[in-house]
mmCIF file of the N, C-alpha and C atoms, coordinates in Angstrom:
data_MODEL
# 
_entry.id   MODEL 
# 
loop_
_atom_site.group_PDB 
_atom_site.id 
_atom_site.type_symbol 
_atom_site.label_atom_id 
_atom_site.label_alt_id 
_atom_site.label_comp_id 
_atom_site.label_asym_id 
_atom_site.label_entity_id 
_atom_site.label_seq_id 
_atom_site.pdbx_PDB_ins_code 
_atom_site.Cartn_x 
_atom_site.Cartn_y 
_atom_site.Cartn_z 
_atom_site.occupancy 
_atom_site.B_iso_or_equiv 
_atom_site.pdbx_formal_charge 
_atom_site.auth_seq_id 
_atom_site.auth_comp_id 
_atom_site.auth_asym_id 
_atom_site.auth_atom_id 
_atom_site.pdbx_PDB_model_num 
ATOM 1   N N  . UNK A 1 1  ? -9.629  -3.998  20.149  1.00 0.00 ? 1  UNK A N  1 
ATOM 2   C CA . UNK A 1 1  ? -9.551  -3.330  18.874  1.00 0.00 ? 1  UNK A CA 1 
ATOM 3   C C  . UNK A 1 1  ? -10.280 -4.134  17.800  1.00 0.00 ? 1  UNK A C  1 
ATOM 4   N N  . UNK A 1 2  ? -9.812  -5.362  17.605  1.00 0.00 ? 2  UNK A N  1 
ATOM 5   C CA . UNK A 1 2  ? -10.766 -6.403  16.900  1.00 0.00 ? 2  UNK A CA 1 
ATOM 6   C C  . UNK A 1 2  ? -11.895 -7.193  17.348  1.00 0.00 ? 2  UNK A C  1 
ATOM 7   N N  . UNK A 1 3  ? -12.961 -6.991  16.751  1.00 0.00 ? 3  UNK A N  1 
ATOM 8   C CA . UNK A 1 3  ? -13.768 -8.104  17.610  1.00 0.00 ? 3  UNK A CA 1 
ATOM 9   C C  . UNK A 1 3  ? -13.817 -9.481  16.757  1.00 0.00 ? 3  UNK A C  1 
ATOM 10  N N  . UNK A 1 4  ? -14.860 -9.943  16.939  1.00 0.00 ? 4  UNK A N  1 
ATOM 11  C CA . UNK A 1 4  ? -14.789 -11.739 16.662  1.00 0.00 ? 4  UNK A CA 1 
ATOM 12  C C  . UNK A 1 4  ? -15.401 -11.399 14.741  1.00 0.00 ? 4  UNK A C  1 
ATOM 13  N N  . UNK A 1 5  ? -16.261 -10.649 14.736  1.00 0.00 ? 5  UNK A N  1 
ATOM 14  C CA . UNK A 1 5  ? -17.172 -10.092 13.533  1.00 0.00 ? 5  UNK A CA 1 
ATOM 15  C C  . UNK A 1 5  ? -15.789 -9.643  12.150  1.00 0.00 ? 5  UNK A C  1 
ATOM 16  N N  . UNK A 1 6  ? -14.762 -8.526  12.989  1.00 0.00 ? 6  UNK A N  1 
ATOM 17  C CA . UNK A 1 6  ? -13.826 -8.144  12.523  1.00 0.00 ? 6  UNK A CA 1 
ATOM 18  C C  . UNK A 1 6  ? -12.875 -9.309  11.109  1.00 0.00 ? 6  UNK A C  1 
ATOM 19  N N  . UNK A 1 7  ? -12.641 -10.565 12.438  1.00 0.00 ? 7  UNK A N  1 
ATOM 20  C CA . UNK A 1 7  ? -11.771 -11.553 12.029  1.00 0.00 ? 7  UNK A CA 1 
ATOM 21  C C  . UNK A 1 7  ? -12.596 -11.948 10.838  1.00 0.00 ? 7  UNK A C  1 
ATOM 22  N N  . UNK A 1 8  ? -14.604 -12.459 10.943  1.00 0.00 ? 8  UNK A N  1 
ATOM 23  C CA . UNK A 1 8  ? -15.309 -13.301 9.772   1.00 0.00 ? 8  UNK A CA 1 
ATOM 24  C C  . UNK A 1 8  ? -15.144 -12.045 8.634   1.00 0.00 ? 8  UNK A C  1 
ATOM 25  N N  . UNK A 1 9  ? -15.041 -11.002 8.840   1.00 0.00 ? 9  UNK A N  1 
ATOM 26  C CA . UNK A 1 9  ? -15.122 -10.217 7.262   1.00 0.00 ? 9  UNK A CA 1 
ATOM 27  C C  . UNK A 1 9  ? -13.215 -10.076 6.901   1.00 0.00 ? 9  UNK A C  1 
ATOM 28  N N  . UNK A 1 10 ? -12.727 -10.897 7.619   1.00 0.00 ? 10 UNK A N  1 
ATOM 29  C CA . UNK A 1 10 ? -11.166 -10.794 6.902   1.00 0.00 ? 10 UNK A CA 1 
ATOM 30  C C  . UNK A 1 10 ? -11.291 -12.216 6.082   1.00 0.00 ? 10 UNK A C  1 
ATOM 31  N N  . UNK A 1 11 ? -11.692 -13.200 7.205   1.00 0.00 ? 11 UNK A N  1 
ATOM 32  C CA . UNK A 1 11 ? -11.739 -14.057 6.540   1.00 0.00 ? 11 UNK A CA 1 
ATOM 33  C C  . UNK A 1 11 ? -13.015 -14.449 5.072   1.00 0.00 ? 11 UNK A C  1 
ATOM 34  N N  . UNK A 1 12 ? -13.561 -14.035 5.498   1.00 0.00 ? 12 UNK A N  1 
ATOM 35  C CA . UNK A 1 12 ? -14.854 -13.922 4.022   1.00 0.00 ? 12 UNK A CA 1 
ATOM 36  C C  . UNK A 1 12 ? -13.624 -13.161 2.949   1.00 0.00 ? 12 UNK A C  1 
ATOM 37  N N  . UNK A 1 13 ? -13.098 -11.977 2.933   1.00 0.00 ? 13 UNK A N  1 
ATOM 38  C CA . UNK A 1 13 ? -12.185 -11.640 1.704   1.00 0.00 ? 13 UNK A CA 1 
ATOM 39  C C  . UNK A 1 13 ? -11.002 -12.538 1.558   1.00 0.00 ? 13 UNK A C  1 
ATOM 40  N N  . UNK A 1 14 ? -10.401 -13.211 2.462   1.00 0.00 ? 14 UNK A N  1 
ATOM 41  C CA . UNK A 1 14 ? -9.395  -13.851 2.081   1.00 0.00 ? 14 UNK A CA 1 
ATOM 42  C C  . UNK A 1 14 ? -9.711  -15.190 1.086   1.00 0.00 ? 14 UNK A C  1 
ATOM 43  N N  . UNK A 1 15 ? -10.928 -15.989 1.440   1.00 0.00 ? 15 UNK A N  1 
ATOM 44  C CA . UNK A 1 15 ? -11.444 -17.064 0.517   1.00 0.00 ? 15 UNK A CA 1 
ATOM 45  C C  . UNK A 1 15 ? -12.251 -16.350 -0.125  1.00 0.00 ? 15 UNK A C  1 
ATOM 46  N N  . UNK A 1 16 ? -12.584 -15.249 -0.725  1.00 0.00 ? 16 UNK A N  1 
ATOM 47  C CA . UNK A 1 16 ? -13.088 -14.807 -2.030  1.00 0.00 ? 16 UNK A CA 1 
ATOM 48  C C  . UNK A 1 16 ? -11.850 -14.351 -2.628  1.00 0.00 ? 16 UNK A C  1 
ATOM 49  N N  . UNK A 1 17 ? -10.467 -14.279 -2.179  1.00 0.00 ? 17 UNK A N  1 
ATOM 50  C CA . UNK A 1 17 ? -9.526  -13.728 -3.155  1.00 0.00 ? 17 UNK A CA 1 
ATOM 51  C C  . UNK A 1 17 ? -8.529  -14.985 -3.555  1.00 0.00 ? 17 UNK A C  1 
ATOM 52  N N  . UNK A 1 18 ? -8.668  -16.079 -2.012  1.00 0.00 ? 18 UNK A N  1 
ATOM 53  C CA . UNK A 1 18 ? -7.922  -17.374 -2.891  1.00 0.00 ? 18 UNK A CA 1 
ATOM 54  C C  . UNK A 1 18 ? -9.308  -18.130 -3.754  1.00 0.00 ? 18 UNK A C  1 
ATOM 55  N N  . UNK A 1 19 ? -10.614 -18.077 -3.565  1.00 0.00 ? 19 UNK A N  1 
ATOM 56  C CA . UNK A 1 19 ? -11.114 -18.768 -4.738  1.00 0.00 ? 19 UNK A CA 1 
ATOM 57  C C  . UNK A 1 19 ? -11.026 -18.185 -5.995  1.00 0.00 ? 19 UNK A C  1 
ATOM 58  N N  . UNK A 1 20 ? -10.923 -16.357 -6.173  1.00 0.00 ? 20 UNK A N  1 
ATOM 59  C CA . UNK A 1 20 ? -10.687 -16.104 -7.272  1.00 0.00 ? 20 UNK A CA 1 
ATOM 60  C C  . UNK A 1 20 ? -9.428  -16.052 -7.704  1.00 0.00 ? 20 UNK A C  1 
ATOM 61  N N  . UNK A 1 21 ? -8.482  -16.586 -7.234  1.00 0.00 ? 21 UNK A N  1 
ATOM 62  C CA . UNK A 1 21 ? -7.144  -16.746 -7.752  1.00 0.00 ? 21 UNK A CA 1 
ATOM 63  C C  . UNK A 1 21 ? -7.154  -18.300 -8.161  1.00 0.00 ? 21 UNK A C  1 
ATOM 64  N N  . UNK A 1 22 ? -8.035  -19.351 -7.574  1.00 0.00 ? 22 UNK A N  1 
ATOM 65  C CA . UNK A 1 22 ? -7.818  -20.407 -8.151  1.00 0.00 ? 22 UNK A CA 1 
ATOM 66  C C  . UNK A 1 22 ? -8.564  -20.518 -9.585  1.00 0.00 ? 22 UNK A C  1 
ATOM 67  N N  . UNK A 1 23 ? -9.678  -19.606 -9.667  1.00 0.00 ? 23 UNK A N  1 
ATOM 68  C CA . UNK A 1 23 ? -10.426 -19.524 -10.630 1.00 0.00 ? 23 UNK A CA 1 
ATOM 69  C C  . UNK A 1 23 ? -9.246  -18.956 -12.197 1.00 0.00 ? 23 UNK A C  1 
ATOM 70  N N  . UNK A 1 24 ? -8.732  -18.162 -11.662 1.00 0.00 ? 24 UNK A N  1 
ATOM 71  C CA . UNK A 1 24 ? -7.541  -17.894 -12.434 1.00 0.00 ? 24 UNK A CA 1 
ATOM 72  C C  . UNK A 1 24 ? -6.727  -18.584 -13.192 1.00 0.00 ? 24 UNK A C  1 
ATOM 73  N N  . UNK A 1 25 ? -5.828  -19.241 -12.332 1.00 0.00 ? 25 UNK A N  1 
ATOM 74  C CA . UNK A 1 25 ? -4.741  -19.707 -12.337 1.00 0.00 ? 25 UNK A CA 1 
ATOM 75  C C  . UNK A 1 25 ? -4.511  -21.144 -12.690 1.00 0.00 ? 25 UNK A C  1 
ATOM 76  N N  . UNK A 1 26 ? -6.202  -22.102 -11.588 1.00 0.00 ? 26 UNK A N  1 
ATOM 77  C CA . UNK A 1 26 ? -5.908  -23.598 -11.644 1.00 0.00 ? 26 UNK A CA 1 
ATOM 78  C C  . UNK A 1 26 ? -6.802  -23.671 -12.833 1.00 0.00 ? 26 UNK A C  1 
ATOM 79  N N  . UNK A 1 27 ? -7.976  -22.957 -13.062 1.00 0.00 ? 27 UNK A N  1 
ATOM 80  C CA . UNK A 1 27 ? -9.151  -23.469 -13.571 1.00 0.00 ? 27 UNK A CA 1 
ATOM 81  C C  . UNK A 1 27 ? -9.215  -22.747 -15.348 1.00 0.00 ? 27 UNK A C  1 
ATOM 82  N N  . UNK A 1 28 ? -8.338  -21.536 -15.186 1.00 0.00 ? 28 UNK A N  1 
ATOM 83  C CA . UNK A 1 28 ? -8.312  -20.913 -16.349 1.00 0.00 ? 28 UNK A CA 1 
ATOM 84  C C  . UNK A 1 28 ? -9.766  -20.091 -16.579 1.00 0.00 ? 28 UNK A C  1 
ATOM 85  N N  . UNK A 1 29 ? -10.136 -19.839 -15.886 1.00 0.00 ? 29 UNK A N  1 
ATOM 86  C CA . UNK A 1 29 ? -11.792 -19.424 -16.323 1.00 0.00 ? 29 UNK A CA 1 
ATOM 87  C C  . UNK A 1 29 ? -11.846 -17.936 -15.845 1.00 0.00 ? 29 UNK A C  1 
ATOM 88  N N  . UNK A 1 30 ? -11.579 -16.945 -16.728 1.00 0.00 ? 30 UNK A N  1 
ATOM 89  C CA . UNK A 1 30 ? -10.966 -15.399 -16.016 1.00 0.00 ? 30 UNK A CA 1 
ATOM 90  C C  . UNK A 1 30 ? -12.466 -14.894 -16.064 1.00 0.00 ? 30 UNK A C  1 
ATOM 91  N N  . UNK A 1 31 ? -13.275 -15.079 -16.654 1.00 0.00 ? 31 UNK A N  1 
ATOM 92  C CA . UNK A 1 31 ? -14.369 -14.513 -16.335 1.00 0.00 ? 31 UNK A CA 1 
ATOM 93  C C  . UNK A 1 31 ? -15.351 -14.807 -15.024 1.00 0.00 ? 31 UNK A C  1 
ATOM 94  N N  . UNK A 1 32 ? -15.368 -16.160 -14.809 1.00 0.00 ? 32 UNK A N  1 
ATOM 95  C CA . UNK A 1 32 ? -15.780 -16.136 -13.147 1.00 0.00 ? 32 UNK A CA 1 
ATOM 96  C C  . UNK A 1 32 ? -14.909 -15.643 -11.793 1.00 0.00 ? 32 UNK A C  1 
ATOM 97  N N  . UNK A 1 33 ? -13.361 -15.487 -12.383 1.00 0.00 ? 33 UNK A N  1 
ATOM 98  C CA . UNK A 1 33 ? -12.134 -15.036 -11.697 1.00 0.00 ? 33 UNK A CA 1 
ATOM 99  C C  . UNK A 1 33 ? -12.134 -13.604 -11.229 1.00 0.00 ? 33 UNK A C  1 
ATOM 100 N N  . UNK A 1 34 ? -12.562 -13.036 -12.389 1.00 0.00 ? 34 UNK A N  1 
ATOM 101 C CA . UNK A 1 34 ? -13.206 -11.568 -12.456 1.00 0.00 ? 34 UNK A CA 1 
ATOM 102 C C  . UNK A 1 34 ? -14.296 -11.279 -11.551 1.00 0.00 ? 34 UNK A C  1 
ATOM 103 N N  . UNK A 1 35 ? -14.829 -12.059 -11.874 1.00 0.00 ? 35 UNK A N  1 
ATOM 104 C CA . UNK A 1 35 ? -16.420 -12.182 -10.751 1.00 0.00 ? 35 UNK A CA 1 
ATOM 105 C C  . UNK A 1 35 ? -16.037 -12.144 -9.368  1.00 0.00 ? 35 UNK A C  1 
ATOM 106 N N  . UNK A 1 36 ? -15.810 -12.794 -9.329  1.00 0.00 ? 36 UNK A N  1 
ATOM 107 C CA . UNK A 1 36 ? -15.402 -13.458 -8.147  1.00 0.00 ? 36 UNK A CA 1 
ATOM 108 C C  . UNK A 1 36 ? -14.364 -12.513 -7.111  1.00 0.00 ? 36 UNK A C  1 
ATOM 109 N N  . UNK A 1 37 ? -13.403 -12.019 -7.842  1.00 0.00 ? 37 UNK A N  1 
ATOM 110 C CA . UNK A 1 37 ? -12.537 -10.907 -7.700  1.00 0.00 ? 37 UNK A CA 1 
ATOM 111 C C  . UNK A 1 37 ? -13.246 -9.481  -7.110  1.00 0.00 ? 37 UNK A C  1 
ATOM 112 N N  . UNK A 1 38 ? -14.743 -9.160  -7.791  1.00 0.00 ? 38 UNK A N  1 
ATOM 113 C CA . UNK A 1 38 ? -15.215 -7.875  -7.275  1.00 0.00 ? 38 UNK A CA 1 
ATOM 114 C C  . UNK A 1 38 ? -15.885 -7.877  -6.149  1.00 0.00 ? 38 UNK A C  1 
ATOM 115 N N  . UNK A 1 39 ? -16.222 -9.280  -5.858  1.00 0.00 ? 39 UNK A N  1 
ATOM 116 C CA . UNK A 1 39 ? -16.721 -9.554  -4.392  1.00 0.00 ? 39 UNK A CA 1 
ATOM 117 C C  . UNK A 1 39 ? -15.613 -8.773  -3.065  1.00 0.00 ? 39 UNK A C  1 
ATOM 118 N N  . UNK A 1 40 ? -14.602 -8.680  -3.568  1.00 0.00 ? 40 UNK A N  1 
ATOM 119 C CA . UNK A 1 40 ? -13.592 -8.280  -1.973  1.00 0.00 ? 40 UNK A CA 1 
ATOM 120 C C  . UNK A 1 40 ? -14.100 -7.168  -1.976  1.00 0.00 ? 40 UNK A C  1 
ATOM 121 N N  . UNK A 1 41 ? -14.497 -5.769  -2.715  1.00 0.00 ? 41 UNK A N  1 
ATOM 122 C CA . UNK A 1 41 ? -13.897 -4.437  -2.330  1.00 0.00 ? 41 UNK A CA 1 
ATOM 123 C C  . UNK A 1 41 ? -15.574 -4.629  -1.324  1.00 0.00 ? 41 UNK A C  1 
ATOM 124 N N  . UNK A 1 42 ? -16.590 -5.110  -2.268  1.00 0.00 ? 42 UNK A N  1 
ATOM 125 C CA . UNK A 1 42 ? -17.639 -5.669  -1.705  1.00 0.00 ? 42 UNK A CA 1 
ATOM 126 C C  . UNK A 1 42 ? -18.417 -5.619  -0.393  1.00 0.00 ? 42 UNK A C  1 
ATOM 127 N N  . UNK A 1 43 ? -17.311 -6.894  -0.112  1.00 0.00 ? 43 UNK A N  1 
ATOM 128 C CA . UNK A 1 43 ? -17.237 -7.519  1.431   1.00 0.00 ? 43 UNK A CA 1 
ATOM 129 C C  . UNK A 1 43 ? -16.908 -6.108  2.399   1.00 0.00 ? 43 UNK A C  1 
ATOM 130 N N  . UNK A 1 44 ? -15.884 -5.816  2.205   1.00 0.00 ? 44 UNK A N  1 
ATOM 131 C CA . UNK A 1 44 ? -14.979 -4.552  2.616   1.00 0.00 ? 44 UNK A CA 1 
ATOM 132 C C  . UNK A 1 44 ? -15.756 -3.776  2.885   1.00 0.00 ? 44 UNK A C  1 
ATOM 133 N N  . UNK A 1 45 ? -16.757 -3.028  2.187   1.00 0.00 ? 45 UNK A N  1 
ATOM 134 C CA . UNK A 1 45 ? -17.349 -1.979  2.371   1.00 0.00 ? 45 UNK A CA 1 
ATOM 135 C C  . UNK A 1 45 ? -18.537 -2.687  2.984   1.00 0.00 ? 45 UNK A C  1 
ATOM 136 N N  . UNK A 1 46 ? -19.589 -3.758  2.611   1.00 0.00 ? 46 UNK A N  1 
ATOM 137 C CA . UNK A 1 46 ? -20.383 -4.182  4.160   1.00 0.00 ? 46 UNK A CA 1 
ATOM 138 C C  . UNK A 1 46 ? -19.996 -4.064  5.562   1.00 0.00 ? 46 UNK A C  1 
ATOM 139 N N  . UNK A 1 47 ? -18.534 -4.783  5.753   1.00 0.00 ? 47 UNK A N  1 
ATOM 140 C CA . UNK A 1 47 ? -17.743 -4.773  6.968   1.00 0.00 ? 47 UNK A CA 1 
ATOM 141 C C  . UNK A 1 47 ? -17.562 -3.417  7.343   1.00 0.00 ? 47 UNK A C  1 
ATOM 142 N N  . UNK A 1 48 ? -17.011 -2.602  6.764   1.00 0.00 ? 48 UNK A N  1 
ATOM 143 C CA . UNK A 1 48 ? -16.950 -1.297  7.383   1.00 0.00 ? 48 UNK A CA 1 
ATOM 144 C C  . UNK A 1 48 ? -18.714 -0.212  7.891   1.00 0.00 ? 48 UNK A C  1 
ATOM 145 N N  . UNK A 1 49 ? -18.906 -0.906  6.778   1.00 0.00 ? 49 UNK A N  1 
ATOM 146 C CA . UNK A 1 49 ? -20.565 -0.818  7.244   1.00 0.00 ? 49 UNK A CA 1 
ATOM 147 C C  . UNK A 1 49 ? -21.454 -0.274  8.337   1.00 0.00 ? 49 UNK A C  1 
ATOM 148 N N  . UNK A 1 50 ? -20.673 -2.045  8.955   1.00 0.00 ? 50 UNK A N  1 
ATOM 149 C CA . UNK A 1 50 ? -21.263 -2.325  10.006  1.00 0.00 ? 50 UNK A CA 1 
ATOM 150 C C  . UNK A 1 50 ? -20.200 -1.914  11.029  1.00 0.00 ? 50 UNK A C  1 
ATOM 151 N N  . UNK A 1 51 ? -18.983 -1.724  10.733  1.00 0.00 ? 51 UNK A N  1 
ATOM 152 C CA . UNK A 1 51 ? -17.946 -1.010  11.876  1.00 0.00 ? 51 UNK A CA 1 
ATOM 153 C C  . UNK A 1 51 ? -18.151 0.382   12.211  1.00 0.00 ? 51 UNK A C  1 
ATOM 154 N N  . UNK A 1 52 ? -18.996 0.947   11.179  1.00 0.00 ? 52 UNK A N  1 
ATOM 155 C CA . UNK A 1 52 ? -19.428 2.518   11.410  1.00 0.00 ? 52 UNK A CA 1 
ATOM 156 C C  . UNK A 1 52 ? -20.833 2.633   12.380  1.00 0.00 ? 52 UNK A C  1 
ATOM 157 N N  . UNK A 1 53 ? -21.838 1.703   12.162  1.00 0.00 ? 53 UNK A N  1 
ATOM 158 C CA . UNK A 1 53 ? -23.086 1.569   12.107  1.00 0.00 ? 53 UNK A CA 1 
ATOM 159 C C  . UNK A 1 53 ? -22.848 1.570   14.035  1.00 0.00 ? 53 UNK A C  1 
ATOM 160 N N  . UNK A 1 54 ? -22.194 0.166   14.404  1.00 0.00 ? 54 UNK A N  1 
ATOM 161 C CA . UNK A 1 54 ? -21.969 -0.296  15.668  1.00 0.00 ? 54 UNK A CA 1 
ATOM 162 C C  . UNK A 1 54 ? -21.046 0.778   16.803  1.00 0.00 ? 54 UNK A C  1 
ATOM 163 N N  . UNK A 1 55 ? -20.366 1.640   15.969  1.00 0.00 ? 55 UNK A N  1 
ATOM 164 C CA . UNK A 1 55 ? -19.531 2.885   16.472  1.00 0.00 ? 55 UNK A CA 1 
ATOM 165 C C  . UNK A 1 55 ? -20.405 4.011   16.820  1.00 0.00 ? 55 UNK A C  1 
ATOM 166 N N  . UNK A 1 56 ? -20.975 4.315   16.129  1.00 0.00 ? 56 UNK A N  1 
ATOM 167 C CA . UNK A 1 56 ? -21.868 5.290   15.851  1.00 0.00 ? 56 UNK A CA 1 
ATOM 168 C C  . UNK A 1 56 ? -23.501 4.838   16.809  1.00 0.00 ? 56 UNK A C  1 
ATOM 169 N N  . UNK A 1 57 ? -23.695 3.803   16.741  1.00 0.00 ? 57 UNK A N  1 
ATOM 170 C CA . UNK A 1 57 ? -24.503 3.314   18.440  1.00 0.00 ? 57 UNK A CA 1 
ATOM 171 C C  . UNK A 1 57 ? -24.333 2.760   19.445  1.00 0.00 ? 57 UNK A C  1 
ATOM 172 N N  . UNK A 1 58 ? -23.086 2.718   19.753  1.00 0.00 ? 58 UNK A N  1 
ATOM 173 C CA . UNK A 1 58 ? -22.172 3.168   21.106  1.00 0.00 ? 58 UNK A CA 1 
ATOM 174 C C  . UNK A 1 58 ? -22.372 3.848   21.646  1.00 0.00 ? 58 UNK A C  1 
ATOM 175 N N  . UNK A 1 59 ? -22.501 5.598   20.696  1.00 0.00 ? 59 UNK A N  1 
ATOM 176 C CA . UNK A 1 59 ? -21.959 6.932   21.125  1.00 0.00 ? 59 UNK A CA 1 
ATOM 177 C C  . UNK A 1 59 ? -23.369 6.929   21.814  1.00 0.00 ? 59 UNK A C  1 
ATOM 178 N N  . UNK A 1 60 ? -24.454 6.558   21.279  1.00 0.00 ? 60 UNK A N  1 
ATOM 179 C CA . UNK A 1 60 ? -25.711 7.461   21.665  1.00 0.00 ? 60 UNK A CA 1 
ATOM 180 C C  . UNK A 1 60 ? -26.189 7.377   23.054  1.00 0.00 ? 60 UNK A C  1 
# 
């Protein structure tokens, strides 16, 4: 169900959402926090991307 690709685009959003929470929280700096923050939906939609792309040339 998961492949190895699956796990690097969980993990790519998980350290873009704890660096933009440290950007937040430790560093006080909400505008790179912000930044930094719009990278997940981002990531997300490359990853699915390529989960459609690789599905879809399977079938053929």
């Amino acid at each position: 169900m998961f492949r190895k690709s699956d796990f690097f685009i969980i993990l790519a959003v998980m350290i873009s959402f704890f660096i933009s929470a440290y950007l937040w929280f430790v560093v006080q700096d909400r505008e790179q926090a912000i930044f930094t923050a719009i990278w997940i939906p981002s990531i997300f939609c490359f990853g699915i991307y390529f989960k459609l792309a690789a599905l879809l040339g399977r079938n053929r």
